[in-house]
N, C-alpha and C positions, 0 to 999 in steps of 0.2 A: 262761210255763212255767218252773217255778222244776229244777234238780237233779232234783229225785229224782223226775219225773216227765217229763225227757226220759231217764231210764236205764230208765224205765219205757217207753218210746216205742220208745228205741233196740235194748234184747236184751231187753225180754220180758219176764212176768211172774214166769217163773222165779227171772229172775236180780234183779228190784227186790227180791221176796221175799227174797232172800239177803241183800243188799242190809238191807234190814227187821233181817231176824234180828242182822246185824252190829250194826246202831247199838243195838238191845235187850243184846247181849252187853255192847258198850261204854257203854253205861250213858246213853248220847247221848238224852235223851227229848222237848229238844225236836224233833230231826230224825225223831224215834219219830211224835212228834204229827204232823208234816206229811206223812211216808209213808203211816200211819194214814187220813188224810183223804182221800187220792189212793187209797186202797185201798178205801175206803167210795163215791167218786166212780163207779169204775170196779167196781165189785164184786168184788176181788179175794180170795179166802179167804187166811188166813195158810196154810194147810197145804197151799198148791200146789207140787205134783210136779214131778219131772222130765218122770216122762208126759203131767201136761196141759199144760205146752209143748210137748213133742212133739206134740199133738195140736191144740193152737193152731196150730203150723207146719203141720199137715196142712190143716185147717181153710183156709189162706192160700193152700192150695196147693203148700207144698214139703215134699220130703222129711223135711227137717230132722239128715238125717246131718252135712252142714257145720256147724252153728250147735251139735250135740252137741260134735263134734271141737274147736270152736273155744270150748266155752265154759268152760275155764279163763281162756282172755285174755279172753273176753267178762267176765267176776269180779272180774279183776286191772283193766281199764282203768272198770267201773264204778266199782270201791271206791273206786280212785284219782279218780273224777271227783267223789266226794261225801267225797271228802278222808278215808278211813279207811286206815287201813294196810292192810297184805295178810296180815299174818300171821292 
């Protein structure tokens, strides 16, 4: 399991997608390409919501108010884990 598919594992579809958009912004494409693949694996739309993690969490079974609340840090410790800045 390489990066960007344990951030994938870890907080969610939401936040790999951001994750995605970040390294698209930064111009990063071959990490573009291996997200890409992990997103084609698992069938992941690029234009996933905030709501349908919300409703992935419902789906698991939780509420999902903590993992809402929590997920600025959940942004900041993925970006940092696949080595992008935070700005």
């Amino acid at each position: 399991m390489n990066k960007f598919e344990s951030i994938l594992f870890d907080y969610g579809r939401y936040v790999f997608v951001s994750v995605f958009r970040k390294a698209q912004e930064e111009e990063r494409y071959e990490d573009c390409a291996v997200m890409r693949d992990i997103m084609q694996k698992y069938h992941i739309p690029c234009d996933t919501s905030l709501e349908d993690w919300r409703a992935d969490l419902w789906r698991c079974g939780y509420l999902g108010d903590v993992a809402i609340n929590n997920l600025s840090a959940y942004m900041v410790e993925a970006l940092t884990r696949a080595g992008y800045s935070n700005s």
